[in-house]
C-alpha positions in Angstrom: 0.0 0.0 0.0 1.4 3.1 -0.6 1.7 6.2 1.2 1.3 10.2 1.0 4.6 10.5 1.9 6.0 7.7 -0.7 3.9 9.4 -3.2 5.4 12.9 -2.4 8.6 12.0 -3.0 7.9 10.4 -6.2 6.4 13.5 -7.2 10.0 15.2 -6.6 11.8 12.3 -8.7 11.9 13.1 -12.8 9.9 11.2 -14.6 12.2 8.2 -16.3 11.7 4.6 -17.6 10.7 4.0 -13.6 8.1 6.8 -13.5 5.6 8.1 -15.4 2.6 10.1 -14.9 -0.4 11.0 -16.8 -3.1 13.6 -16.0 -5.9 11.0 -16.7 -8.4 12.9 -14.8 -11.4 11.9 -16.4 -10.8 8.8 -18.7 -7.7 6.1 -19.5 -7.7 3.7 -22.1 -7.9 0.7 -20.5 -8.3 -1.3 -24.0 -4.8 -0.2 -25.5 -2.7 3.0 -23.3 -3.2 1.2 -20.1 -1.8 -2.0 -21.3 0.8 -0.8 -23.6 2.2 1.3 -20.4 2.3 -1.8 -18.4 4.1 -3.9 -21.1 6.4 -1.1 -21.2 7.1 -1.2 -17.5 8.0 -4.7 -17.6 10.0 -4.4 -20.8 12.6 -1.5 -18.8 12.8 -4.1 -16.1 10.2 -2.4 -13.5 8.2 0.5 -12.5 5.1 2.9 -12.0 2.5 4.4 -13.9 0.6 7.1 -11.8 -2.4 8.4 -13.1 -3.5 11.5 -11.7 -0.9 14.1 -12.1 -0.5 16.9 -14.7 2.6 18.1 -16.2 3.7 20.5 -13.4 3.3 17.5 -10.8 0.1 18.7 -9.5 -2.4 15.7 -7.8 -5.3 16.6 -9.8 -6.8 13.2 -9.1 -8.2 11.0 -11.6 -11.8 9.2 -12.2 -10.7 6.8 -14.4 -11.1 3.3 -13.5 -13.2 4.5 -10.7 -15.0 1.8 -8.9 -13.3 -0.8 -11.0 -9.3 -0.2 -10.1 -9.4 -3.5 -8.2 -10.3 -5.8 -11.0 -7.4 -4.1 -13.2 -4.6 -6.1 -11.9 -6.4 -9.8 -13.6 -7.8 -7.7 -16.6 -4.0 -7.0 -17.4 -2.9 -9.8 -16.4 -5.3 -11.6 -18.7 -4.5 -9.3 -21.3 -0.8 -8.9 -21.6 0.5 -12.1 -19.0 2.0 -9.4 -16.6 1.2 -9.2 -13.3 0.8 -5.5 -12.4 0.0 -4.5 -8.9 -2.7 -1.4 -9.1 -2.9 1.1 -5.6 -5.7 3.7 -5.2 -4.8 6.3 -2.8 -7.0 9.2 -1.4 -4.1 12.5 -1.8 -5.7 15.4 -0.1 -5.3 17.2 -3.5 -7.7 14.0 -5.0 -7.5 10.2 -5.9 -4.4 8.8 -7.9 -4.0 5.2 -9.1 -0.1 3.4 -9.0 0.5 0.6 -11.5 3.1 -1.2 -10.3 5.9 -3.7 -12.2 8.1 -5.1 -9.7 10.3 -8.0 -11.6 10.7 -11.3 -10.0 14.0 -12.2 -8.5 
């Protein structure tokens, strides 16, 4: 589960092959951007996709996915054959999602 304060420092870290984050406030592609992000994740070896966030690294929250983030993890991993870890977290500033690609060792 993560944290405000994990999340705040993530927003301080420059987006990378080990973070991204997409504004998403509204609406997500969960047919081809979601899964296509996620393959790319696991293709660089690990990492996030926050959804959420504008350009400046402002929480604006997002409504995608709402009510059906928990089911994403076995849609994806039906989809693509990754197992992708998805967090919802309540930022005072709104709701953000965290796909997560952790590698096994």
């Amino acid at each position: 589960m993560t944290t405000v304060e994990e999340f705040d420092r993530w927003l301080r870290q420059p987006e990378d092959r080990d973070i991204e984050f997409k504004k998403a406030e509204y609406t997500f592609s969960k047919d081809k951007d979601l899964p296509d992000y996620c393959a790319a994740l696991a293709n660089e070896g690990g990492g996030k996709l926050i959804l959420g966030v504008n350009n400046n690294r402002q929480v604006v929250g997002t409504k995608a996915f709402e009510g059906t983030y928990n089911r994403l993890s076995n849609e994806l991993l039906s989809k693509i054959g990754i197992r992708v870890d998805v967090d919802e977290l309540m930022h005072p500033n709104g709701v953000f999602l965290c796909f997560m690609y952790l590698p096994v060792l």
